[in-house]
N, CA, C and O atoms as a DFTB+ gen file, in Angstrom:
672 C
 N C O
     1  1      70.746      88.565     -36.527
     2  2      71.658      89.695     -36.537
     3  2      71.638      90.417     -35.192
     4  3      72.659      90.926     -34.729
     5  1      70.366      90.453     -34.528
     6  2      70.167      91.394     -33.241
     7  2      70.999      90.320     -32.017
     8  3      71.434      90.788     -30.965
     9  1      71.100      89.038     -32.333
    10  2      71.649      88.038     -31.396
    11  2      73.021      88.534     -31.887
    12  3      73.533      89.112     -30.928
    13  1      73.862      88.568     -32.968
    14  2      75.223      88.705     -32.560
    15  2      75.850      89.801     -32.441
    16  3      77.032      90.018     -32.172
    17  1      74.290      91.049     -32.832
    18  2      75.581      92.587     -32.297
    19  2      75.274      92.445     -30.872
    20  3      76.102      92.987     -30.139
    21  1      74.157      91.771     -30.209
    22  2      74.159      91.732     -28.639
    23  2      75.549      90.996     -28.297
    24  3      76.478      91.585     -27.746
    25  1      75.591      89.607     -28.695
    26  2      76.715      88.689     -28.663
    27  2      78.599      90.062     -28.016
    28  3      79.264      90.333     -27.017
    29  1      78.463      90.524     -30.082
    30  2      79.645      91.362     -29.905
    31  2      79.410      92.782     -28.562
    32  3      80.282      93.017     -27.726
    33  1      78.456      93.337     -28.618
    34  2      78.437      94.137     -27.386
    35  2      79.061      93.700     -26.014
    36  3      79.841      94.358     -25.325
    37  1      78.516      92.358     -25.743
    38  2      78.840      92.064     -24.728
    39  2      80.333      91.833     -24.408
    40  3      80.993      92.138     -23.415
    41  1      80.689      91.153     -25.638
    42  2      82.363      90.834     -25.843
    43  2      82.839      91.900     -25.579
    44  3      83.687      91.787     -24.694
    45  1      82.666      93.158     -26.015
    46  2      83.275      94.531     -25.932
    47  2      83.557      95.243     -24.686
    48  3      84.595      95.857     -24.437
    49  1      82.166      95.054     -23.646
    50  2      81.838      95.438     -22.403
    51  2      82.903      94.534     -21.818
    52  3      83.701      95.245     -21.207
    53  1      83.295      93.057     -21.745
    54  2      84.027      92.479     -20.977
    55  2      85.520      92.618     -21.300
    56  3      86.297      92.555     -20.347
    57  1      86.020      92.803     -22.553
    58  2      87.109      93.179     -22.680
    59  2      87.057      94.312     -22.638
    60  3      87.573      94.477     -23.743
    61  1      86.805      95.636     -22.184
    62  2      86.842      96.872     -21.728
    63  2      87.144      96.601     -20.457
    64  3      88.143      96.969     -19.839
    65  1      85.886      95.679     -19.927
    66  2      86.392      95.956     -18.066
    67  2      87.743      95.003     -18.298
    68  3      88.833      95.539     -18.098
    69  1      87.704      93.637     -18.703
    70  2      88.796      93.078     -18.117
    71  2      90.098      93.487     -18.317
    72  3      91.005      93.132     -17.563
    73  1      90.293      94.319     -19.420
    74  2      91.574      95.508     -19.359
    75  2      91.489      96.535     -18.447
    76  3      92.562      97.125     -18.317
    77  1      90.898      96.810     -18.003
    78  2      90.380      97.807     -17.029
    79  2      90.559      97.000     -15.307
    80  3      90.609      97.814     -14.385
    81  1      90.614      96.079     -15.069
    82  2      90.706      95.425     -14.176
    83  2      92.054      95.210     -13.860
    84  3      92.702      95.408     -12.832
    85  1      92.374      94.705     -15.102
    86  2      93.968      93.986     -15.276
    87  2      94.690      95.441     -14.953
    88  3      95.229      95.504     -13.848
    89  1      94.753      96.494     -15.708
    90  2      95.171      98.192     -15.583
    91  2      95.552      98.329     -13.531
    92  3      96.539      98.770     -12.941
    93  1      94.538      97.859     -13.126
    94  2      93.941      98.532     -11.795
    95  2      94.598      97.288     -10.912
    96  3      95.020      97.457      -9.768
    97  1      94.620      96.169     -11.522
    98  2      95.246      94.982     -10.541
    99  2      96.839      94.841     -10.417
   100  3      97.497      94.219      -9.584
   101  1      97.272      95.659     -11.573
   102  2      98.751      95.330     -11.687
   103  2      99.440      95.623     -10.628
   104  3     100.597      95.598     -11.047
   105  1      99.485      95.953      -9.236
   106  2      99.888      96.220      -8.533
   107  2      99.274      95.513      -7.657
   108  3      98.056      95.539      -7.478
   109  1     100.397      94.556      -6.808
   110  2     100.463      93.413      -6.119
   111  2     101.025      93.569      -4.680
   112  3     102.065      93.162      -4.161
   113  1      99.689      94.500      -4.085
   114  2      99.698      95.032      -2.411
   115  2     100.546      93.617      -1.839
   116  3     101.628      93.833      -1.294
   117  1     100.265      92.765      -1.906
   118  2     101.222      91.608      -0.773
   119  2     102.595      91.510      -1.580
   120  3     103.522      91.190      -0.837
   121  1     102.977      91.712      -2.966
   122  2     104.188      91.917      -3.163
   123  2     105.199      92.594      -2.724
   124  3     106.403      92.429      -2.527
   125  1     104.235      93.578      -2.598
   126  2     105.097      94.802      -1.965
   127  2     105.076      94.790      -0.454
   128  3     106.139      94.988       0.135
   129  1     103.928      94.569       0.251
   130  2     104.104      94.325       1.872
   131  2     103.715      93.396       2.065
   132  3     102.548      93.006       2.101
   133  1     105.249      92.573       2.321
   134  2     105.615      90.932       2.642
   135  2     105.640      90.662       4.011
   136  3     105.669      91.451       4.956
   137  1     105.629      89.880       3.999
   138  2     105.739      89.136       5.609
   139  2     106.562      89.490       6.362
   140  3     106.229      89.336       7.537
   141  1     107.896      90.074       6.140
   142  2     108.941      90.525       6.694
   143  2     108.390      92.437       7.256
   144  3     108.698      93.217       8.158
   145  1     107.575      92.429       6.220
   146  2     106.803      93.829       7.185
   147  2     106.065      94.135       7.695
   148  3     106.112      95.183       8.339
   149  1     104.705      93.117       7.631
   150  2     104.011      92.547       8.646
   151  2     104.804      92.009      10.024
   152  3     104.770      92.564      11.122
   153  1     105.307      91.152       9.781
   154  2     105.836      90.685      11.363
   155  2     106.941      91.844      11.484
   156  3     107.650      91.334      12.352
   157  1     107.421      92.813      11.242
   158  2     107.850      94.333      11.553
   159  2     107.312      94.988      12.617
   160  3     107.940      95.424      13.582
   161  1     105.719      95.073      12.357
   162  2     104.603      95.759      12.761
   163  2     103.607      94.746      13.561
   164  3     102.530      95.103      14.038
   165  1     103.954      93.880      13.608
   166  2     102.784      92.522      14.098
   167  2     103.775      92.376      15.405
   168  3     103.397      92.870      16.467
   169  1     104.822      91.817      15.343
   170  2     105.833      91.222      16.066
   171  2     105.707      89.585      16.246
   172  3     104.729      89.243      15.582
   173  1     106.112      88.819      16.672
   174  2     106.880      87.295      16.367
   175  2     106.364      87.195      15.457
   176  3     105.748      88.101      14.895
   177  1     106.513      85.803      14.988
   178  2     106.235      85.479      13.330
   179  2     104.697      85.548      13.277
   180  3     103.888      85.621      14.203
   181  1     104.521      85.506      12.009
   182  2     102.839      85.292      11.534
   183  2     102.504      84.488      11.565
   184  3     103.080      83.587      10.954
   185  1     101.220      84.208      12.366
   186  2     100.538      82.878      12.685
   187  2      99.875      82.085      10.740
   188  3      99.324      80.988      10.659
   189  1     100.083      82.768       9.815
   190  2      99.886      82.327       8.550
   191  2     101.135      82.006       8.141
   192  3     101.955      82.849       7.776
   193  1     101.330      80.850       8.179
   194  2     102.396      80.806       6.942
   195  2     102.323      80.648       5.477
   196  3     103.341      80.588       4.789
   197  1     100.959      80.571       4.924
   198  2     101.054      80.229       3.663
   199  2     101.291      81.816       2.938
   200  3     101.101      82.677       3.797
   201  1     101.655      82.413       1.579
   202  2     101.449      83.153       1.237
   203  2     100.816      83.929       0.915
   204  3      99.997      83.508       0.098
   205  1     100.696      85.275       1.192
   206  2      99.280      86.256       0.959
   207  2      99.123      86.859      -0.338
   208  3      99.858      87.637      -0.947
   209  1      98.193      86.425      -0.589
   210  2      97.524      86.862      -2.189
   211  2      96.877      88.114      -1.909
   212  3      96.048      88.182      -1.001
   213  1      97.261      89.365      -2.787
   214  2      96.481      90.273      -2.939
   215  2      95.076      90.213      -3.695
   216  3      95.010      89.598      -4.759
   217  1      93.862      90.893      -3.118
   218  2      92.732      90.249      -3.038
   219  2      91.900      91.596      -3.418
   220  3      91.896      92.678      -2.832
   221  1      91.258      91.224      -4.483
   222  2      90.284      92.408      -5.231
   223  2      89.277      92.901      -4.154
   224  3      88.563      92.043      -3.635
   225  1      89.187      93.798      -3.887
   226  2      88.136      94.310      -2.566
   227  2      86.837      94.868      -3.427
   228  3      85.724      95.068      -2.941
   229  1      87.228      95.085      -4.863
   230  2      86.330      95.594      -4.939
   231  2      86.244      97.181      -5.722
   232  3      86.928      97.939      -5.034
   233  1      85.687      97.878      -6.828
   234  2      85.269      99.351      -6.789
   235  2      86.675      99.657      -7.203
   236  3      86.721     100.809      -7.634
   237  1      87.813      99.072      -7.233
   238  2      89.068      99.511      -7.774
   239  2      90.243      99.563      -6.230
   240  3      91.337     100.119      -6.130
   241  1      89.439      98.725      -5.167
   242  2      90.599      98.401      -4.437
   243  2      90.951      97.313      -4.422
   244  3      90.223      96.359      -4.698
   245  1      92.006      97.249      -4.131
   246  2      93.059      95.862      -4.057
   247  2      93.771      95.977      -2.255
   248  3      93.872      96.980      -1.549
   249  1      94.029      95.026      -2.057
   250  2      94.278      94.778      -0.502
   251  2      95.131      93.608      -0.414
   252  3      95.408      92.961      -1.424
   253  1      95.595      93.277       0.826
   254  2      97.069      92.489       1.412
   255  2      96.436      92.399       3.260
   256  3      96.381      93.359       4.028
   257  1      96.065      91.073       3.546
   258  2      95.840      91.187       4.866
   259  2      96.998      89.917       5.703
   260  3      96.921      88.747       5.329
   261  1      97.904      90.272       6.699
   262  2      98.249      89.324       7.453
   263  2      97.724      89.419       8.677
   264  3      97.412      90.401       9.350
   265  1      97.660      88.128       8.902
   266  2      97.209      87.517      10.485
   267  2      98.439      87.400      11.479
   268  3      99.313      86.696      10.973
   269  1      98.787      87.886      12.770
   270  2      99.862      88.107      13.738
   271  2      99.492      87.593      14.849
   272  3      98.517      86.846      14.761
   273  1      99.791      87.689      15.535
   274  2      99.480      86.824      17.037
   275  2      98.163      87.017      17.632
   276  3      97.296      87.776      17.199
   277  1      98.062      86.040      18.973
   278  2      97.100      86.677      19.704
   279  2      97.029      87.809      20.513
   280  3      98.120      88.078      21.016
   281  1      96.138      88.553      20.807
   282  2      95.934      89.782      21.688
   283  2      95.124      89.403      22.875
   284  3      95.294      89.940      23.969
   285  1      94.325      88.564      22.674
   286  2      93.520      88.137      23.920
   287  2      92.597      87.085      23.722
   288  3      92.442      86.906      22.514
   289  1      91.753      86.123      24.584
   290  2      91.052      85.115      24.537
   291  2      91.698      83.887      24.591
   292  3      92.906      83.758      24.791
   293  1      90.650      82.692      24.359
   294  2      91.165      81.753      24.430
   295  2      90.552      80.876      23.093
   296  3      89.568      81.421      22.594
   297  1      90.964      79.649      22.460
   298  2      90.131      79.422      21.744
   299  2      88.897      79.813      20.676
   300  3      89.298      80.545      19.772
   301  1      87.704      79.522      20.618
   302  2      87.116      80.460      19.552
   303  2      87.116      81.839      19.878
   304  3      86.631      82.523      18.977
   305  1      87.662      82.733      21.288
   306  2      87.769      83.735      21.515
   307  2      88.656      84.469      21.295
   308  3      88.813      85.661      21.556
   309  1      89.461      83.507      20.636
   310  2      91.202      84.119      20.689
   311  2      91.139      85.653      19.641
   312  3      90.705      85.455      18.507
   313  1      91.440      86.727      19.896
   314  2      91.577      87.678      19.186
   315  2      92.657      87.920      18.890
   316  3      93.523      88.171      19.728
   317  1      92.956      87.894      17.034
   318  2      94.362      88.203      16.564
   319  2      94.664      89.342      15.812
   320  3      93.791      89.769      15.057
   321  1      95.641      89.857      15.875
   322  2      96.256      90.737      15.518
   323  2      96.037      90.678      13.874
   324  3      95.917      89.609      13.274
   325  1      95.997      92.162      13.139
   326  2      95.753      91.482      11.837
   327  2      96.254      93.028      11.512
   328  3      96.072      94.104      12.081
   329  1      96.845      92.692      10.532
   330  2      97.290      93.912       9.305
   331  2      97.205      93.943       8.168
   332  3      97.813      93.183       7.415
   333  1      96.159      95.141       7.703
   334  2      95.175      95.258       6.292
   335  2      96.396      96.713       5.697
   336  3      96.958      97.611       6.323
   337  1      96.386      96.367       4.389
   338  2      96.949      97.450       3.439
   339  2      95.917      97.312       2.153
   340  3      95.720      96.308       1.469
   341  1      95.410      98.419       2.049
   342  2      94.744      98.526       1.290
   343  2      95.198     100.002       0.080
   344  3      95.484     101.135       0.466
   345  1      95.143      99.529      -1.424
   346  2      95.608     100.958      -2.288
   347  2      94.104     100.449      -3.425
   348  3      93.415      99.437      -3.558
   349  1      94.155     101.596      -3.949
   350  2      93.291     102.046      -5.201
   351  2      93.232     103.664      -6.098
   352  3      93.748     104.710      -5.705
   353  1      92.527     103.479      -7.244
   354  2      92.399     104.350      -7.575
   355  2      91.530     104.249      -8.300
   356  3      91.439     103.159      -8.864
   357  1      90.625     105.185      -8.585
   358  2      89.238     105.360      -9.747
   359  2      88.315     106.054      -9.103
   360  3      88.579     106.365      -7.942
   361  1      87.150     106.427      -9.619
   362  2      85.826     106.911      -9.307
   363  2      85.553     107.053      -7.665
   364  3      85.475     108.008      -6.893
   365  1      85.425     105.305      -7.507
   366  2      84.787     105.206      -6.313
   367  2      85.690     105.407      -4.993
   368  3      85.269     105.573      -3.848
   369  1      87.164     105.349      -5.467
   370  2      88.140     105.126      -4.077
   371  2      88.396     106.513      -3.545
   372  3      89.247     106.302      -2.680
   373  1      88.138     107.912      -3.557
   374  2      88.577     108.762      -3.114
   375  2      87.924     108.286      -2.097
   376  3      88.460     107.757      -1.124
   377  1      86.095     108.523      -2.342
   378  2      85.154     108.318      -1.137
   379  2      85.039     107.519      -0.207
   380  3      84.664     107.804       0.931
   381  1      85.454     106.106      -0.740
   382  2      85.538     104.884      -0.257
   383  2      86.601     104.633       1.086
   384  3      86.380     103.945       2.083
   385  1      87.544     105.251       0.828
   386  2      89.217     105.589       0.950
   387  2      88.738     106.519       2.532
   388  3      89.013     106.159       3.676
   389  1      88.017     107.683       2.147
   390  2      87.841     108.434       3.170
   391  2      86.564     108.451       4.129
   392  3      86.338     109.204       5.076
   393  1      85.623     107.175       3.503
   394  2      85.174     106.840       4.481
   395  2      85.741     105.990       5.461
   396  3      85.365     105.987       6.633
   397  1      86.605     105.294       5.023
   398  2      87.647     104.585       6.617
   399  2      88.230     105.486       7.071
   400  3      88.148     105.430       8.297
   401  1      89.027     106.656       6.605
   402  2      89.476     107.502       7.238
   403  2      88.681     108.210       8.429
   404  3      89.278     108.530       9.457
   405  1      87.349     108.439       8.262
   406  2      86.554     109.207       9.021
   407  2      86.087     107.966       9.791
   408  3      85.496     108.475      10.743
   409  1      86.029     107.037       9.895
   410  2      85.265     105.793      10.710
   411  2      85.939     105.933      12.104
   412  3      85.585     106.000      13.281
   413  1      87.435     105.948      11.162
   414  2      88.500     105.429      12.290
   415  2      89.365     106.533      12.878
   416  3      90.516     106.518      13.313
   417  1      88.128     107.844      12.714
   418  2      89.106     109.020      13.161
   419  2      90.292     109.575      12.863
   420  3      90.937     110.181      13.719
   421  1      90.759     109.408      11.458
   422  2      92.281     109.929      11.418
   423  2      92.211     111.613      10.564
   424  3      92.005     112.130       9.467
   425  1      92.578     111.960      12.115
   426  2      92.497     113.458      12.120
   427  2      94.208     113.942      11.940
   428  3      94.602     115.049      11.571
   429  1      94.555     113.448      12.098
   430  2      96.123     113.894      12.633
   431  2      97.099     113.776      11.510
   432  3      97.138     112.585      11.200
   433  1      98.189     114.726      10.497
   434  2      98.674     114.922      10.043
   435  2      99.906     114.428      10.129
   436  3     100.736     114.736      10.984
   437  1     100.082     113.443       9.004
   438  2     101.127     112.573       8.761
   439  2     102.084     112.817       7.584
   440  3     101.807     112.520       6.422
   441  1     103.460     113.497       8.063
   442  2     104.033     114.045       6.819
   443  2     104.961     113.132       6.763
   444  3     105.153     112.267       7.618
   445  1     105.557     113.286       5.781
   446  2     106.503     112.415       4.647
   447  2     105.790     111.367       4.119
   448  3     106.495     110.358       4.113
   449  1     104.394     111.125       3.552
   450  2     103.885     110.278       2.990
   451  2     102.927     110.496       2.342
   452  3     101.791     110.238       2.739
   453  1     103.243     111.109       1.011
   454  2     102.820     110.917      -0.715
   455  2     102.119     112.431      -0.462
   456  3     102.684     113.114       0.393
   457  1     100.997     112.991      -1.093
   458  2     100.814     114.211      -0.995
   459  2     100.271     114.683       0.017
   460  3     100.497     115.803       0.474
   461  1      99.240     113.591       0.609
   462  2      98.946     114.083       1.790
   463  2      98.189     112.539       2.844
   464  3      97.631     111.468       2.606
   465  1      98.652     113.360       4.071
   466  2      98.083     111.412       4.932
   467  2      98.126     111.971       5.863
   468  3      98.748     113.022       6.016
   469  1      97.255     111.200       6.981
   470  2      96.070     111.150       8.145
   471  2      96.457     110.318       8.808
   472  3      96.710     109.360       8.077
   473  1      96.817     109.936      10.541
   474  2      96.918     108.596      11.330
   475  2      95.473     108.947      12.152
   476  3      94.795     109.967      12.029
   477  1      95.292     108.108      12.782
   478  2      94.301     108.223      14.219
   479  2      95.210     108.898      15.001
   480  3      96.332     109.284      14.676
   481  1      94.448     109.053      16.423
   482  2      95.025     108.745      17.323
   483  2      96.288     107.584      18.478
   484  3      97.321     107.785      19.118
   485  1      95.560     106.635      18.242
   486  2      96.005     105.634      18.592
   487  2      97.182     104.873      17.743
   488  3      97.661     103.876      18.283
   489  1      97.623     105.207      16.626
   490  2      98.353     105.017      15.680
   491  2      98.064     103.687      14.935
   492  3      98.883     103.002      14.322
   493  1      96.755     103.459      15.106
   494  2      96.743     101.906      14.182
   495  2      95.782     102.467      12.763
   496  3      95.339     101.545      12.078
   497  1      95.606     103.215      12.518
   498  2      94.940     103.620      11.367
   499  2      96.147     104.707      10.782
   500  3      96.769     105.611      11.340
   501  1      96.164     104.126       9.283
   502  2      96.779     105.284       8.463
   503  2      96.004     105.582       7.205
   504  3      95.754     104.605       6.498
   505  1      95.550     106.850       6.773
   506  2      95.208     107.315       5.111
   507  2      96.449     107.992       4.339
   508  3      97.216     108.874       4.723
   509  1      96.397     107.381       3.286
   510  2      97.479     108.722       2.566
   511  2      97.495     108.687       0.751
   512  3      97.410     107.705       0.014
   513  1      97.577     109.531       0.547
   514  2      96.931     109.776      -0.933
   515  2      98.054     110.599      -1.429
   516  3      98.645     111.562      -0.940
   517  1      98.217     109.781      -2.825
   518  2      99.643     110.591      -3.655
   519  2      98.988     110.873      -5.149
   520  3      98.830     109.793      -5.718
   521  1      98.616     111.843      -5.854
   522  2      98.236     111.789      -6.843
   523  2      96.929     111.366      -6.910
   524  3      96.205     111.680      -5.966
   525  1      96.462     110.720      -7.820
   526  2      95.128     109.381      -7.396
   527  2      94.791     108.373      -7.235
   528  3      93.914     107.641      -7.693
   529  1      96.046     108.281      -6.049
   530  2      95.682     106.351      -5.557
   531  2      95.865     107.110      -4.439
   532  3      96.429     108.184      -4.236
   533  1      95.130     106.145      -3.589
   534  2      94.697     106.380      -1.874
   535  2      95.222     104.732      -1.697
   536  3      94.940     103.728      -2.350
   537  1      96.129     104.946      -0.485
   538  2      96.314     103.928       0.553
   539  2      95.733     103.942       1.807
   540  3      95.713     105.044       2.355
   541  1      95.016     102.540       2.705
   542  2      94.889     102.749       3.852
   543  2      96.131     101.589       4.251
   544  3      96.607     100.784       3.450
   545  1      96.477     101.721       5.569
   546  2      96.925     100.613       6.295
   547  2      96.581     100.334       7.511
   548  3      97.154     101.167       8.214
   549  1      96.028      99.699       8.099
   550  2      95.281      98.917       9.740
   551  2      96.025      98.204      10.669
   552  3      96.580      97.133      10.424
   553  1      96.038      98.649      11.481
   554  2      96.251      97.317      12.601
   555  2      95.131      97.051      13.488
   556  3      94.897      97.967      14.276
   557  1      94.274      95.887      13.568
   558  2      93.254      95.683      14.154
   559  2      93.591      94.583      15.465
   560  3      94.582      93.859      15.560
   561  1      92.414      94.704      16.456
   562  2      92.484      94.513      17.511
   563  2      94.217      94.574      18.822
   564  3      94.673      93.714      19.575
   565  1      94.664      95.975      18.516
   566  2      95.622      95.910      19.184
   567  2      96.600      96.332      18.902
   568  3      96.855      95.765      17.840
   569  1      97.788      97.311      19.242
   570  2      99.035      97.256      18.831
   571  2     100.077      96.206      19.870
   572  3     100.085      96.026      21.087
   573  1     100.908      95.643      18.753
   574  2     101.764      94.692      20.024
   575  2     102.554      95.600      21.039
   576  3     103.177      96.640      20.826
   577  1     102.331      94.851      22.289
   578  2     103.129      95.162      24.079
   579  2     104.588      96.295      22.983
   580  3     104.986      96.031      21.848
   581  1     104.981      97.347      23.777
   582  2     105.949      98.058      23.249
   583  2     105.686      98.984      21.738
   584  3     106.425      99.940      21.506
   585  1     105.034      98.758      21.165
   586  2     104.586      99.612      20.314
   587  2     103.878     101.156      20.840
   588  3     102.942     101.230      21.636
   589  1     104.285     101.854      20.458
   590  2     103.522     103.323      20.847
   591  2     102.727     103.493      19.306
   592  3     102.784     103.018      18.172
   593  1     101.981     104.475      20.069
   594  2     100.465     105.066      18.737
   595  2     101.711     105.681      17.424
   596  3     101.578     105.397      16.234
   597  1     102.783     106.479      17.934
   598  2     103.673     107.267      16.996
   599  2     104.456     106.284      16.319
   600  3     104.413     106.441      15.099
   601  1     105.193     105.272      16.717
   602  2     105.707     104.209      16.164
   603  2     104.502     103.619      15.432
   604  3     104.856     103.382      14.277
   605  1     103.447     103.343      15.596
   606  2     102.882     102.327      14.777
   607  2     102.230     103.199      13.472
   608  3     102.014     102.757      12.344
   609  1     101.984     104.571      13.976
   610  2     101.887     105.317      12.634
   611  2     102.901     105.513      11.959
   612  3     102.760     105.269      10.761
   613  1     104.050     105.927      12.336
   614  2     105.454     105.371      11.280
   615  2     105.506     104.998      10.278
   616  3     105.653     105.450       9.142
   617  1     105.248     103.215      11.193
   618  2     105.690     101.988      10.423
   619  2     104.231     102.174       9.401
   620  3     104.373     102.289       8.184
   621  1     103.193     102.185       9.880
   622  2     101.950     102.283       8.614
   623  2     102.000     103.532       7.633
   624  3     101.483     103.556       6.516
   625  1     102.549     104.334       8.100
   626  2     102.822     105.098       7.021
   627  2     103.922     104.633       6.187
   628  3     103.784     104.802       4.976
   629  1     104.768     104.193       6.520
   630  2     106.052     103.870       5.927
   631  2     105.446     102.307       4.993
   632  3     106.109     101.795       4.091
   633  1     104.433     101.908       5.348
   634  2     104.043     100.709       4.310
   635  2     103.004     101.703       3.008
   636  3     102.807     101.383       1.835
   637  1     102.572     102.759       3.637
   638  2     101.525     103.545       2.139
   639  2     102.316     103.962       1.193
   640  3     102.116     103.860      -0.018
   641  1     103.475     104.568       1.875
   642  2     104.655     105.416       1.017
   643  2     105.445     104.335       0.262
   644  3     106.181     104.812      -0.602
   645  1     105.468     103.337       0.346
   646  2     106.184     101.862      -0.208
   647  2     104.883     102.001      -1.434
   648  3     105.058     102.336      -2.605
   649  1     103.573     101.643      -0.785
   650  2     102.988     101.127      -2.020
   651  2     103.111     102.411      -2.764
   652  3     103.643     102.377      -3.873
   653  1     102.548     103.880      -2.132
   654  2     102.202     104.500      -3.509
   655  2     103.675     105.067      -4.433
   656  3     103.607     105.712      -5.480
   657  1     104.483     104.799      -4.000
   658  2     105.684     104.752      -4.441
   659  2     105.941     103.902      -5.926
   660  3     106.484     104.411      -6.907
   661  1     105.349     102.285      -5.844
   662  2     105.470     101.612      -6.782
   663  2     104.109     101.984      -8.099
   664  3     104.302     102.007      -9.315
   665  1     102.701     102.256      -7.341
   666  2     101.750     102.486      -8.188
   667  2     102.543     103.940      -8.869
   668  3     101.732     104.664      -9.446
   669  1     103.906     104.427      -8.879
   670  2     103.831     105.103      -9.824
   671  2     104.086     104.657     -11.554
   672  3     103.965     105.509     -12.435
């Protein structure tokens, strides 16, 4: 008897989280920022062509990363351009959420996007929080030739306000 109320406990615990997962996954970060808005913000096409799967990060985030050109090097040095969108909501993501915010310095007040949002300086970091989902969006190693810090916070803001738009 002690083997199958453990048995059913456990059943209970996993269908709790895995509704709880499923709840928190339904929203499909690369659905919503496709390739056509990556290479927006990347510029020429994406060195990935296969399709990007949104990818459990974890703690109740979900994420969308494309790969964009090179920025510099050669070979195993080659450094590429990459653009992370990241949304969540629960417990752990306020903190989680605003520890990239503070990593990556985004001090600077970004309006028209959800209740409230943050760029860097440099415009490749965005935070922005509507209710209780927090979006980040990244551009790492680089903004492409012609991009300014204000344009690239824009366009990354303009990808948070897309997602937290749909997580309604």
């Amino acid at each position: 008897m002690r083997i199958i109320n453990c048995v059913l406990g456990i059943l209970a615990i996993l269908m709790v989280t895995a509704s709880a997962a499923s709840a928190a996954g339904s929203l499909d970060v690369c659905g919503i920022v496709n390739a056509n808005d990556a290479t927006a913000i990347l510029g020429q096409p994406l060195m990935m062509k296969l399709p990007a799967i949104t990818d459990n990060a974890g703690f109740g985030i979900y994420m969308c990363m494309y790969i964009g050109p090179a920025m510099s090097g050669e070979g195993a040095q080659t450094k590429l351009s990459r653009l992370t969108v990241q949304v969540g909501s629960g417990k752990d993501v306020p903190d989680l959420m605003q520890v990239d915010a503070d990593k990556r310095k985004a001090t600077i007040a970004l309006s028209g996007v959800g209740d409230a949002a943050k760029r860097n300086a440099d415009g490749s970091f965005v935070w922005a929080k509507q209710g209780s989902v927090y979006c980040t969006a990244d551009i790492s190693n680089g903004l492409r030739k012609g991009l300014t810090a204000d344009a690239a916070a824009t366009q990354l803001g303009g990808l948070c306000k897309k997602v937290l738009a749909a997580a309604r």
